[in-house]
Every structure is written in structure tokens, then in C-alpha cells.
C-alpha positions in Angstrom: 0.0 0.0 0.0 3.3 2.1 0.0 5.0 3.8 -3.1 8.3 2.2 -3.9 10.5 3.7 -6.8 14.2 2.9 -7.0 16.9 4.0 -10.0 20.7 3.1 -11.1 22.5 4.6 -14.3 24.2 7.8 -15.0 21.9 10.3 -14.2 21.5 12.5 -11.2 19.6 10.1 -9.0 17.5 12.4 -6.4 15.4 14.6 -9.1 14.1 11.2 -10.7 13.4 9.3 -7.5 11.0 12.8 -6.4 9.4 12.8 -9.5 8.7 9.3 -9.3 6.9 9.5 -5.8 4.9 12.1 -6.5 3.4 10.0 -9.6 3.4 7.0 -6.8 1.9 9.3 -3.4 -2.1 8.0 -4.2 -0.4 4.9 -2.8 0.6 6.6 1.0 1.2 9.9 1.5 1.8 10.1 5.6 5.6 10.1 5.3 8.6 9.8 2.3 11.9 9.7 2.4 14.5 9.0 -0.1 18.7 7.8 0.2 21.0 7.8 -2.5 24.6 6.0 -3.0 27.1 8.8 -3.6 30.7 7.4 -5.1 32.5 9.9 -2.7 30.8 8.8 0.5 31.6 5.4 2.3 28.1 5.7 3.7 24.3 5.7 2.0 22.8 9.6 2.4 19.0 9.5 3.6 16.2 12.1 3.6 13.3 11.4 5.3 10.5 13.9 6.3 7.0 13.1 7.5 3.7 14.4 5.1 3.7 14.7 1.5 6.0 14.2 -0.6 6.6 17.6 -1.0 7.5 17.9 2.7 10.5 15.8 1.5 11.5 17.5 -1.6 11.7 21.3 0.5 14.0 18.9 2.8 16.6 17.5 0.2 19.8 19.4 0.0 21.0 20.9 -3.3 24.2 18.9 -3.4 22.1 15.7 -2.5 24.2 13.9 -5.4 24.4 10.3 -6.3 23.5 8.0 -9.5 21.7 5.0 -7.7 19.0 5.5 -5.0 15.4 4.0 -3.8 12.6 6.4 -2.6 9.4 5.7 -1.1 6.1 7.3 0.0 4.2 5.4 3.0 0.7 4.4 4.6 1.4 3.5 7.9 1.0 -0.1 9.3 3.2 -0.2 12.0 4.0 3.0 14.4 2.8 6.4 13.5 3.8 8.6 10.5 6.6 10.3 11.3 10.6 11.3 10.5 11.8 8.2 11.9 9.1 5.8 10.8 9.6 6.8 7.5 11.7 4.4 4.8 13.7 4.2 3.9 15.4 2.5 7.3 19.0 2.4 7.4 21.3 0.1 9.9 23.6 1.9 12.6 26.6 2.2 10.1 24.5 3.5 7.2 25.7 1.0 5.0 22.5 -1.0 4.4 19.2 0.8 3.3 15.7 -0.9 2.8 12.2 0.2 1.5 9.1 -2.2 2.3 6.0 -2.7 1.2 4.0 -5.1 2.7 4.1 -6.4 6.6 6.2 -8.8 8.5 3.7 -10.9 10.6 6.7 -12.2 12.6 8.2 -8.9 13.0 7.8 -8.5 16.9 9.4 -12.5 17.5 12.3 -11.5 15.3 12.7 -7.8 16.6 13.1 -9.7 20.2 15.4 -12.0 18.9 17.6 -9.1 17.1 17.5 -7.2 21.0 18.8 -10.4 22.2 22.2 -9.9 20.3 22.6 -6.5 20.9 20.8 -5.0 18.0 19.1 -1.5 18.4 15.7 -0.2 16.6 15.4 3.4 16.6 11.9 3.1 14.4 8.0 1.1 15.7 8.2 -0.3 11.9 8.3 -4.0 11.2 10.3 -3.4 8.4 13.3 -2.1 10.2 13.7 -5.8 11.1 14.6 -6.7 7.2 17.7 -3.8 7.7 19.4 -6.0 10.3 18.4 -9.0 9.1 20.5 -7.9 5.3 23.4 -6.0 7.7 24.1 -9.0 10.1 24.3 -11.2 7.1 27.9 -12.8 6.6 26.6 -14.2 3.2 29.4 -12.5 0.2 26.8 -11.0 -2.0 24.0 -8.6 -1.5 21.9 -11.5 -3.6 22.4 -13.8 -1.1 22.0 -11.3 2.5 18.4 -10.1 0.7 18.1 -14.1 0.0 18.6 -14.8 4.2 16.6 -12.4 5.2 13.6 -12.5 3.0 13.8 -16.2 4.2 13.3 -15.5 7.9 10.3 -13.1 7.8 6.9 -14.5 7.3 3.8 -12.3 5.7 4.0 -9.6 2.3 6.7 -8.1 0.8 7.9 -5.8 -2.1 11.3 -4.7 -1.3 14.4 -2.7 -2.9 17.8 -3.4 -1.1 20.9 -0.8 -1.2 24.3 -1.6 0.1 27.2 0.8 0.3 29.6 -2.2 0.1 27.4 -2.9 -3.1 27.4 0.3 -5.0 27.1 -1.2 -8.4 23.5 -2.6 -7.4 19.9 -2.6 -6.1 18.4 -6.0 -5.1 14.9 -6.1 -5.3 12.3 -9.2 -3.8 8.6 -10.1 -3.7 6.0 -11.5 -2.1 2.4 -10.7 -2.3 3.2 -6.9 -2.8 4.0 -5.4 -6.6 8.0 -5.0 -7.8 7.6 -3.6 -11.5 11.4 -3.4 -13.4 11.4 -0.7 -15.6 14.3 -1.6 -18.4 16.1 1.4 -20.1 19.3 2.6 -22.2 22.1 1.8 -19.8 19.9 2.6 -16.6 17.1 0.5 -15.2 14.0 1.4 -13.2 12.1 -0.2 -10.0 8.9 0.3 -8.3 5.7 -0.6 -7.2 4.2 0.7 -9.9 4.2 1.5 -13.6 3.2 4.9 -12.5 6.5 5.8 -11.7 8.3 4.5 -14.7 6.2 5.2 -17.6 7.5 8.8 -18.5 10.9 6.9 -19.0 10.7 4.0 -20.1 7.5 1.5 -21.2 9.3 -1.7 -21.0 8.9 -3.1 -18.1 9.2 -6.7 -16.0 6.7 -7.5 -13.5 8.2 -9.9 -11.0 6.2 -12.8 -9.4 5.8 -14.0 -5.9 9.2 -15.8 -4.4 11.0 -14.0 -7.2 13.9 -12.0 -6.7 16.3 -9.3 -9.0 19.5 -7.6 -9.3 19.6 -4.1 -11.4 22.7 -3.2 -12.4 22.8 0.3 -15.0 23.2 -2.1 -17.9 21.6 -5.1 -17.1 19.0 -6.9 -14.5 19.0 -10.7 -13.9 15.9 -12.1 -12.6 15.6 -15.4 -10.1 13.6 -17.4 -7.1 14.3 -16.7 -3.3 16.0 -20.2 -3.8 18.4 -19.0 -6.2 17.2 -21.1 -9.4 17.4 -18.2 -12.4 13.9 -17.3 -13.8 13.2 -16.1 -17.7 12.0 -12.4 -17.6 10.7 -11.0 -20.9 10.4 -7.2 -20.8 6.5 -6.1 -21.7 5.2 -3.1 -23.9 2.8 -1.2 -21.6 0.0 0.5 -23.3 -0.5 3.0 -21.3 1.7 6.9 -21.9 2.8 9.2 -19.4 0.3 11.5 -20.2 -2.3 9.1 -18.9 -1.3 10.3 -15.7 -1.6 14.2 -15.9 -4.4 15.8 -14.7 -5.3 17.4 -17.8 -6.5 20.3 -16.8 -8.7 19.3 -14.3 -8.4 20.5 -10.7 -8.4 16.6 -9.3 -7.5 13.4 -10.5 -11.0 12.7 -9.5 -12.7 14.9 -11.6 -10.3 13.9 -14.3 -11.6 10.5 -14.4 -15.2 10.9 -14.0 -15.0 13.2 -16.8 -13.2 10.2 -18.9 -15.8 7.5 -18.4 -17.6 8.2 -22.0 -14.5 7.1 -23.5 -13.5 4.7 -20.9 -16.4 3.1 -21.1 -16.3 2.7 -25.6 -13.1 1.5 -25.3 -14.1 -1.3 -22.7 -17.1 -2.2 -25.4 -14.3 -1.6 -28.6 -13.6 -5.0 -30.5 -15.7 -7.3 -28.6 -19.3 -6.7 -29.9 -20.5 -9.5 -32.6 -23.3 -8.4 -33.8 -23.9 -11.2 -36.4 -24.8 -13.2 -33.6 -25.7 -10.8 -31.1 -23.4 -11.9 -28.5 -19.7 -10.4 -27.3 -16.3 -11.9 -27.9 -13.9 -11.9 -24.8 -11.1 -13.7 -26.0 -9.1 -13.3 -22.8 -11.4 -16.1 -21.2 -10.1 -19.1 -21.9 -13.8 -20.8 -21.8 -15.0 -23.3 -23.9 -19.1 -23.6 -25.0 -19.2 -26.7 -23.7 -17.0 -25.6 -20.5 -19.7 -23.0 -20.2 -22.7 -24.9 -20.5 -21.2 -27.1 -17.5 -21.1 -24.2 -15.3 -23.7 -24.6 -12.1 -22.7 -21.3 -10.0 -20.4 -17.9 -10.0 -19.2 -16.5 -7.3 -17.7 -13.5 -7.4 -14.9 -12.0 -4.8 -13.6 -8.4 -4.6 -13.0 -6.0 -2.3 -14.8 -2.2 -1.4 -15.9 -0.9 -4.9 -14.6 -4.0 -6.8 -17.2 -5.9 -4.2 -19.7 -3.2 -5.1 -19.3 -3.6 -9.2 -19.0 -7.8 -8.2 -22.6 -7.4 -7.0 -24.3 -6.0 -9.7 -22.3 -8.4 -11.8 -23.8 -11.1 -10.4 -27.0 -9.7 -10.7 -26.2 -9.3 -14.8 -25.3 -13.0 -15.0 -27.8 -14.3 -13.5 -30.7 -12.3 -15.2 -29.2 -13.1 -18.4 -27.6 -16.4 -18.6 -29.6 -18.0 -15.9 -26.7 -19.2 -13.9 -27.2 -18.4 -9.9 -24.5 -15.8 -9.1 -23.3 -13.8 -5.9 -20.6 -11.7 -5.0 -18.5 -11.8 -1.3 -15.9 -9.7 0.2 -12.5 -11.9 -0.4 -11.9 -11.0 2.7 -14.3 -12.4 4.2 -14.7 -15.6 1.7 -11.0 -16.8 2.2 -11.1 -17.0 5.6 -14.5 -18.8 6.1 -13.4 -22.3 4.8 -15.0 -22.3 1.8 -17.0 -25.4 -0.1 -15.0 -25.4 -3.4 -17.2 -26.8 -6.1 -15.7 -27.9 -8.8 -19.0 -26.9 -11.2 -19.0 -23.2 -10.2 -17.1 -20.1 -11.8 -15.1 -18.7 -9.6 -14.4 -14.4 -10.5 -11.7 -12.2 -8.7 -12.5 -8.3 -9.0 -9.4 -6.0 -8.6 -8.4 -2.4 -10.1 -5.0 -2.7 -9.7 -5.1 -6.5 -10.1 -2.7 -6.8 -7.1 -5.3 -6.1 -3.8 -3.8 -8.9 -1.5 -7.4 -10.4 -0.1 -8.6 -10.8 -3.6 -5.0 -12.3 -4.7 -4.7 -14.6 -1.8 -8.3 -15.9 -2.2 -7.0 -16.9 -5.8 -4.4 -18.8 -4.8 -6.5 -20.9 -2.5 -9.0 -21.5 -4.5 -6.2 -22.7 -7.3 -4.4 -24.5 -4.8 -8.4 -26.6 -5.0 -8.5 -27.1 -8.3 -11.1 -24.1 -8.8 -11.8 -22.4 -12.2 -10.9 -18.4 -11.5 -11.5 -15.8 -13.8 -9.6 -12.4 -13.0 -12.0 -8.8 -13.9 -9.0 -6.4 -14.0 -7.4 -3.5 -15.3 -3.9 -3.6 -14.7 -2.5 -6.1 -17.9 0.0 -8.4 -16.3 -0.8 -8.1 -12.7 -1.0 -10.8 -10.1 -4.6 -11.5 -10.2 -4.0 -11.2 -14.4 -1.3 -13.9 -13.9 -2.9 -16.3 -11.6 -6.2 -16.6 -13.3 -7.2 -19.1 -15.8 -8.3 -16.2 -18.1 -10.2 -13.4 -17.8 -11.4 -9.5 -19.0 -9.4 -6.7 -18.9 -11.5 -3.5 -18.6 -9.1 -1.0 -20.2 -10.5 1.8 -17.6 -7.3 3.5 -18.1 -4.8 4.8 -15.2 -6.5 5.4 -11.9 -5.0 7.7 -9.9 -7.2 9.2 -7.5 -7.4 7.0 -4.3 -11.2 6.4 -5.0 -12.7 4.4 -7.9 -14.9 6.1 -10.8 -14.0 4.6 -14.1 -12.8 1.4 -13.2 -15.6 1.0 -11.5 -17.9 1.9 -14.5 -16.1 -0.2 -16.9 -16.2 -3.2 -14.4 -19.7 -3.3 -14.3 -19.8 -2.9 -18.3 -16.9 -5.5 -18.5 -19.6 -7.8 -16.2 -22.3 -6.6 -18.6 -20.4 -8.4 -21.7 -20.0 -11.2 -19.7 -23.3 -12.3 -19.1 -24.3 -11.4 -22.7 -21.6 -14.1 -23.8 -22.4 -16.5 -21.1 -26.3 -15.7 -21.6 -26.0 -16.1 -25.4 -24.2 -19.5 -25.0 -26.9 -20.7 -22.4 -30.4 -19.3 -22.8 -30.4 -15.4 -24.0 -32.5 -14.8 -27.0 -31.2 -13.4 -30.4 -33.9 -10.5 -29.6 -32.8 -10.1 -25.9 -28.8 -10.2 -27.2 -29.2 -7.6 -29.5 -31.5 -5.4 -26.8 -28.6 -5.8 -24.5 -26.1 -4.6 -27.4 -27.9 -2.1 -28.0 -28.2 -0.3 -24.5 -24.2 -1.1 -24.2 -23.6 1.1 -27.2 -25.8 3.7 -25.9 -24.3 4.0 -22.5 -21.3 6.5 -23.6 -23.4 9.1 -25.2 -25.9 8.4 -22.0 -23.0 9.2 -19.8 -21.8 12.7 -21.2 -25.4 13.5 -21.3 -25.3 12.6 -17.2 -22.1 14.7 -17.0 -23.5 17.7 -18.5 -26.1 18.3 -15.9 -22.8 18.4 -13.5 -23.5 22.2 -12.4 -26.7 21.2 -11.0 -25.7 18.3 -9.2 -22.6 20.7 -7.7 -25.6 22.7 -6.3 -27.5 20.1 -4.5 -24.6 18.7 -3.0 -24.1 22.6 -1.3 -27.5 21.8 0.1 -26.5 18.5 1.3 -23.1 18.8 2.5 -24.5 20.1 6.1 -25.8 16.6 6.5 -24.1 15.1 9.5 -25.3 11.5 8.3 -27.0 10.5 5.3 -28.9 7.2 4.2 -29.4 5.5 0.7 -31.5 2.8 -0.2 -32.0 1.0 -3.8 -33.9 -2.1 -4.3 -32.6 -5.1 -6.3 -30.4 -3.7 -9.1 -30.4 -0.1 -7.2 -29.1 -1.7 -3.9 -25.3 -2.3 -5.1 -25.7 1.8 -6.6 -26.8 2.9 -3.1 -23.5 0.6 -1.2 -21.1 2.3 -4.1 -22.7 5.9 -3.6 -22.6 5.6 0.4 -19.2 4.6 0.2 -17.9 7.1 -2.3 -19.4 9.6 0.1 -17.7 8.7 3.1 -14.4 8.2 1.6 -14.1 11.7 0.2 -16.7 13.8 2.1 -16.2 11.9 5.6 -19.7 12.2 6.1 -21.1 9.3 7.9 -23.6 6.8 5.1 -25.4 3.9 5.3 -26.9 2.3 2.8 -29.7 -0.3 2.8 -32.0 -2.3 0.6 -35.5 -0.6 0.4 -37.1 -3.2 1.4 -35.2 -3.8 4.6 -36.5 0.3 6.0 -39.0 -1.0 7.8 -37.1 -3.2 9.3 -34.9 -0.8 11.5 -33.6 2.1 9.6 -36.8 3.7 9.6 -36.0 4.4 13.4 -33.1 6.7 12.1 -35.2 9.4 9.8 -36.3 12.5 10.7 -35.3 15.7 8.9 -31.8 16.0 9.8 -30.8 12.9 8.3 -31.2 12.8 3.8 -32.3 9.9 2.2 -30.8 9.2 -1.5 -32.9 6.6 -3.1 -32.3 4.6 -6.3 -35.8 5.0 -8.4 -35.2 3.3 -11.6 -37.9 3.3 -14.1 -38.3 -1.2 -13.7 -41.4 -3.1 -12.7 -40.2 -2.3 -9.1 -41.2 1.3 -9.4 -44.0 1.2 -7.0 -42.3 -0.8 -5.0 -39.2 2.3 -4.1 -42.1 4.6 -4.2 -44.0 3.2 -1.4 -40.8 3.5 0.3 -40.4 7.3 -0.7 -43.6 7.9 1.2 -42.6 5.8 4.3 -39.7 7.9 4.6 -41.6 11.4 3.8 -44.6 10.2 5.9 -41.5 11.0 9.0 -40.2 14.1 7.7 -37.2 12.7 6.1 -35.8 14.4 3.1 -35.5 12.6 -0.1 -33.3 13.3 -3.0 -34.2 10.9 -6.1 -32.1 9.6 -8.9 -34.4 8.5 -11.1 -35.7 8.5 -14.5 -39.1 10.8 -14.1 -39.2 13.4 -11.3 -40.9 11.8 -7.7 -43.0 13.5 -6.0 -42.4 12.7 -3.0 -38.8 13.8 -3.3 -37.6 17.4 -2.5 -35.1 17.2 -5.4 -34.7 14.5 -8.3 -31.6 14.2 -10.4 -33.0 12.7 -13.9 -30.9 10.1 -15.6 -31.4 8.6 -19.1 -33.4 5.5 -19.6 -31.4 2.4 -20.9 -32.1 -1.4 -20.7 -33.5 -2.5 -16.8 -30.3 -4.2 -16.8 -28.0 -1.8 -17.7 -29.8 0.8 -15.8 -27.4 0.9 -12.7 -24.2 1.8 -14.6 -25.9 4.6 -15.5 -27.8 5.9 -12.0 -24.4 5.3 -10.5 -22.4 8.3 -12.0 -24.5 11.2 -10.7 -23.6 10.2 -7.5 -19.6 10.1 -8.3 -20.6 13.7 -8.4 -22.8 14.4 -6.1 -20.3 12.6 -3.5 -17.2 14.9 -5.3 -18.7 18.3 -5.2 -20.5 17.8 -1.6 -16.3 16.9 -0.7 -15.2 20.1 -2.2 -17.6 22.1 -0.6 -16.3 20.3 2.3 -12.8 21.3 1.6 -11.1 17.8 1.6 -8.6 16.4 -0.5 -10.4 14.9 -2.9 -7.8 12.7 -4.3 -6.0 11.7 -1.3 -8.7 10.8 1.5 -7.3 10.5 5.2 -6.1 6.9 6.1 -6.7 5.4 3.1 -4.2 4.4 0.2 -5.3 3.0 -3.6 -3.9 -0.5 -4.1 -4.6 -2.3 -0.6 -1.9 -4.7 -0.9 -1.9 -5.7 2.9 -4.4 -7.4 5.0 
């Protein structure tokens, strides 16, 4: 969940490195700190600096020289952001420098043990533990001290090793946390994400779990934590720098909401057939026959990718009559699981490396399961350890919380069902319907976008709220558990969000005119249904803003949305709310991009 970004070569090391967390700080931002390898010095030079990275950079001497150096930007795990909690961590003679990302579940047996022969901590980090570990090594080679030590500590790791001894190179290991290599002209490239490479080189090596590296400024060698050399074939990535500029947009946020038109067409682009009114998703590695013999999906993400995994499930079930349901991995890989061998087993992930999701894969692969992998990183984890899968070409996401990739995951689950629907027991008719609505959804969403001055106004009405409630039924319920969550992480306003249905149940206890009500209204066969719920909740003086398709009467405001397919409906009614939630967090004066204590790619428990 940290940002990690290392460099060896020719070129003045620090500017790079600075640049490269600042393209990295979505993924922790409560501390950096940066050490280079200078030839003149005997010793590694550090700079460390709690806050932004920014707080580091006003820190950084001018003559802070040196061609090889690791960076990193944090989200603290263990002890509290600060100077000295920051990475990198260096040992008592400066000679050894480490940046972590990940946690060391046995860091407090092997911090005792360390004491016990005299070592000092000076940090509260676990990953101080991996310094002395690599210094109190008296293996020859750097290879081989990173090799000891990674082998002692038990839990996730990306890590990028400096020795002063070692000038000439940066070891780099991983375990269950992302270690991209970034391969140029006589100077190579490390970090936790493509981010921080892409506006110098696009050819890149993503390393797998157990797998280890050695950069050198002309070359990298690649091999297992055992020592057994590994073949590493440099990638293309399709993505340019300029992917991650903001464009002229005030947020990232803002940025990418405003991109979902084309996000979305390109997730569509190539894969319609409308010869036979179905989709072609190439990526899946699925048979006809190996389709027709599938009995259940279950579908397993995490926050948002949880949220788009639920109406997913809804899509595939509606239209190719297979039961479906989505569960937090979290939850799923830790509840001892029935693994039947007839269902279809789906892992949701933006940055295709989110640790829950990833470790639920490799249990159910260590048990013989079928797992497909709903992505958008190409070549991540999740990508790799799947039996096939969709990529949903959302584009780069930087801002902490999810907008496009969300949208495209749901279409990418929308194309999905229509294949798995047209193989089963979708129509021709209902295939083409389905087609159809998918093509309009682009223009549907500019038109959404371009009431986005009117939305910015009710959410000034709405940002007093102290606590808010939103309620969907069916296909709205997943809209109103995305929108209550893209409310509190941004605006920090307390949400809930229910099933319609379920108001009577409790919630109703919790209205009265202090606390808003946004309800999901879609224009279904379930219409009177939500509005006998609209007049529950205005029969106790609760205020009610409607997204719907006709204006409510019972609601005190109603954002209109276009009309598509009843299935297709909720990609829609969901991106108002991206904006309602953005502009009521602006009025709020938060930053948007960068919500307190969270971090974008959650790879730690």
C-alpha cells in the first residue's frame, strides 16, 4: 500500500526518485523519504521527512548527489507517521538501506530476537527488522544477504535493497506486494508501480511472488528466493505518461469521471458481434461446452470492486440463468469455503494486485477451482494467476477512489453475461437489446455529466448533512453501497446504505429531517415498490433526493438520468452520485484525491 520507486545509471539520481513519488503518493502519503549512493561517500545519504512528498523535496539538500537511490512514499501499518518511521530504514553504520512494502507478521518474535544480540531499533516499523536482518548477514553478496533475510520473515513483501559495500546494485524481492522493473538505455527502473516508470521507459518486468532481482545500469537478472534463475521478458505497456496528468482538471478525480464516455467505448471496442448478437472476450479461456457445464459464479472483490462484483452477479444471473453472488474476499478466504468444482469462480481488482482478492485466488487454485480475473492492470498478479479473464481498459486510476474502473467493471460484467447468456439461454432479440443499450451508455453518460453544475448545487444543500442514508432495491441496492461509500471516503460524512425493502425493518427508526435519504428510483417493474418507500420515509419528515428516471414526487429534489435497458440501468444511475459525492467533498474542503487513512492498491491485509 506504500509507493516504492528505485533508479541506477548515469543520471543525477534524487530529481528522478522525487518525481517518481509524486506520480506514486495515491499509494501513501503520511511520510517519504529517499537515500542515495554517492561514489565519494563510504556511507548511503537518507532524507526522510513526515507528510507529503513535497515535505521531502523542501527537505533534500541541493548537493544531495548520487547515481543509484530507492525512494518511497508510505501508509502506515506499524507506528505512526513520522521522521523516523519513514523508509527508507537504514542500519547503525548506514551501510544498508531498505524500502518495504507489505508487513512482516513475525516482526515483533524477530525484533526480540535481534535485541537479544545487541541490535538497536530506533523506528515502531516492522520493516526495520529486514535492515538487520540484510546488515548482520555474513553471506558475500547482496543477492544472497536479501536471500537470508527475506527467508526468515513470514507475511508480504515488495522490497528494494541498497548496500554501500554494493554500489554497483539494487536488489529487489517479492512476495504478495507489486516489484515492477522498468528496463532502459544503460539505466534501469524499480517500483511498485508502472506509475512511476512510464514517463521513462514503457518496457517493463513484472516480478512474481518468491522472485527475486538484481539491477545493475546495464543489465537486471531475474531469479527465485531459492536461487534457481527465472526467464524475464520485458512487456510493452499500453498505457503513456500523459495518462497520468491531470489534464486540466483541478483533481484526478474529476479527471476521471469526466473520462468514463471514452473509458467506457473502449471497454465495449472490438468485442461486440453483432452477427450473432453476443460479445467476444477472447481473454477467457472458456470453452461452449465448458460454459454450458457451469452450475454457479461466485464473485470476490474487495470495497468498490465488491460493489461492481454485485451487480455483476445480478447481470449473470438475469441473463444467462446461472445463480450468481458476490462476497468480500476478505471475508470468503477465511470462512473455509465449499469449493465446487461446477462453479465459476471471478476475482475483481483495479489494480489487479489487492492482497485479499489475490490470496483468495491462490487458495482456490491450490483446490483445483476455475478463477477468472475482472482487471485492469495487464500483467498483474490476479491477471497472472487466473485461468483467463477481462481486462477492462479503464485506463490509469490515480485518485485514491474508484470512478471509471468502477464503470467499466460493471460494463466488463455486462459483456459477460451477454456471452455466457448467449451460450446458455439469452434470445437473439434479448442479445441484441442488450447490445444495444451497451452502445448507448457513452453518449448516456456525457449527457449525465453535462447536468454536473446542477448536481454541484444540491450537493451545497447536502453537505451540512451530518449522516445520510441511501437505499436501492434489487439492481439499485449495489448503486446505493457504491454511492454511500464514495461519500464517506471523500466527504467523511457518515452513510449507510440499505435495501429498500429492509426500511421497515430498522432504519426507519433513524429518519427524521436531519438525516437525507438518496434513493435509487429506476424506471423497472419495481417502481411502485421504491415509491411506497419514498412515502414511508416522507410520511416522518425525512428528506429525499431521487435519482431516477421521471421526477418523484415525494422527493424534494430529483436528479434525472437517461433511460437504458433494466439491466443496464445501474451503470448509469451510478455516475451522478460520483458527483454528487465529489462536489459535496469540495464544498467540504477535503482532499479529494487523497482521503485520510486510506491508500489505492490495498496490498496488505
Amino acid at each position: 500500500m506504500c509507493g516504492i520507486v528505485g533508479y541506477i545509471g548515469k543520471r543525477d539520481v534524487a530529481p528522478l526518485l522525487l518525481e517518481g513519488l509524486q506520480r506514486l503518493e495515491y499509494r501513501g502519503y503520511d511520510s517519504a523519504g529517499i537515500v542515495v549512493n554517492s561514489p565519494k561517500s563510504p556511507a548511503l545519504k537518507v532524507v526522510k521527512a513526515k507528510g507529503r512528498v513535497r515535505e521531502l523535496e523542501s527537505r533534500v539538500p541541493k548537493r544531495f548527489t548520487g547515481t543509484t537511490g530507492i525512494a518511497h512514499t508510505r501508509w502506515a501499518t506499524h507506528g505512526a507517521p513520522s521522521d523516523i518511521n519513514s523508509h527508507p530504514h537504514l542500519d547503525a553504520d548506514s551501510k544498508v538501506a531498505v524500502v518495504h512494502n507489505g508487513i512482516v507478521d513475525n516482526a515483533d518474535e524477530l525484533r526480540a530476537k535481534l535485541q537479544s544480540e545487541g541490535v538497536v531499533f530506533i523506528s515502531e516499523t516492522d520493516t526495520e527488522v529486514i535492515v538487520h536482518l540484510v546488515a548482520r548477514s555474513q553471506a558475500d553478496t547482496l543477492e544472497e544477504k536479501v536471500r537470508e533475510a527475506v527467508k526468515a520473515i513470514e507475511g508480504t513483501y515488495g522490497i528494494a535493497v541498497m548496500h554501500a559495500d554494493f554500489a554497483d546494485r539494487i536488489v529487489v524481492a517479492r512476495n504478495g506486494s507489486p516489484v515492477v522493473l522498468g528496463i532502459g538505455e544503460k539505466e534501469m527502473f524499480v517500483a511498485s508501480d508502472v506509475a512511476a516508470l512510464i514517463a521513462h521507459t514503457r518496457q517493463v518486468v513484472t516480478l512474481d511472488d518468491g522472485e527475486m532481482a538484481t539491477l545493475k545500469a546495464d543489465d537486471f537478472r531475474t531469479y527465485t528466493t531459492s536461487g534457481a534463475t527465472t526467464t524475464a521478458t520485458p512487456e510493452t505497456v499500453e498505457w503513456e505518461a500523459a495518462s497520468y496528468d491531470m489534464g486540466g482538471h483541478e483533481t484526478y478525480m474529476h479527471k476521471e469521471i469526466s473520462e468514463q464516455p471514452d473509458a467506457v467505448d473502449r471497454v465495449l471496442r472490438g468485442r461486440i458481434d453483432d452477427r450473432f448478437s453476443t460479445v467476444h472476450l477472447g481473454g477467457l479461456n472458456l470453452d461452449p461446452r465448458e460454459a454450458r457445464g457451469i452450475r454457479r459464479v461466485k464473485i470476490l472483490g474487495c470495497g468498490t470492486s465488491y460493489h461492481a462484483g454485485m451487480i455483476g452477479a445480478g447481470l449473470i444471473e438475469s441473463m444467462a440463468r446461472i445463480p450468481a453472488d458476490a462476497e468480500p474476499a476478505s471475508e470468503f478466504r477465511y470462512r473455509n469455503p465449499v469449493v465446487d468444482p461446477d462453479t465459476l469462480y471471478i476475482a475483481v481488482s483495479q489494480s489487479g494486485e489487492t492482497y485479499d482478492v489475490l490470496a483468495a485466488v491462490q487458495e482456490l487454485k491450490r483446490k483445483g477451482a476455475r478463477v477468472l480475473g475482472v482487471v485492469n492492470v495487464v500483467g498483474s498478479a490476479i491477471a497472472r494467476a487466473a485461468d483467463g479473464g477481462v481486462y477492462v481498459h479503464a485506463g490509469p486510476e490515480v485518485c485514491v477512489v474508484s470512478t471509471k474502473c468502477f464503470t467499466n467493471t460493471v460494463v466488463a460484467f455486462a459483456l459477460l453475461a451477454v456471452h455466457l447468456g448467449r451460450i446458455r439461454d439469452l434470445s437473439v432479440t434479448d442479445g441484441k437489446r442488450i447490445i444495444e443499450g451497451l452502445r448507448k451508455l457513452p453518449a448516456q453518460i456525457q449527457e449525465i455529466l453535462e447536468s454536473e453544475e446542477d448536481i454541484k448545487k444540491l450537493a451545497a444543500e447536502y453537505a451540512e448533512a451530518k449522516s445520510m442514508m441511501f437505499i436501492g432495491r434489487v439492481r439499485g441496492y449495489p448503486v446505493a453501497l457504491e454511492a454511500s461509500l464514495k461519500l464517506k471516503e471523500i466527504s467523511y460524512i457518515h452513510a449507510e446504505a440499505y435495501p429498500a425493502s429492509e426500511l421497515k425493518h430498522g432504519p426507519l427508526a433513524l429518519i427524521e429531517p436531519a438525516m437525507p435519504t438518496v434513493a435509487i428510483v429506476p424506471d423497472d417493474d419495481l417502481l411502485e415498490k421504491n415509491r411506497a418507500a419514498l412515502e414511508e420515509i416522507k410520511a416522518r419528515s425525512g428528506r429525499i433526493l431521487a435519482v431516477a428516471h421521471r421526477e418523484q414526487e415525494k422527493a424534494d429534489h430529483t436528479i434525472l438520468v437517461p433511460k437504458n435497458e433494466d439491466e443496464l440501468d445501474p451503470i448509469l444511475m451510478g455516475i451522478p452520485l460520483q458527483l454528487l459525492a465529489y462536489h459535496t467533498a469540495l464544498a467540504l474542503g477535503r482532499d479529494i484525491d487523497k482521503p485520510r487513512n486510506l491508500a489505492k492498491s490495498v496490498t496488505v491485509e
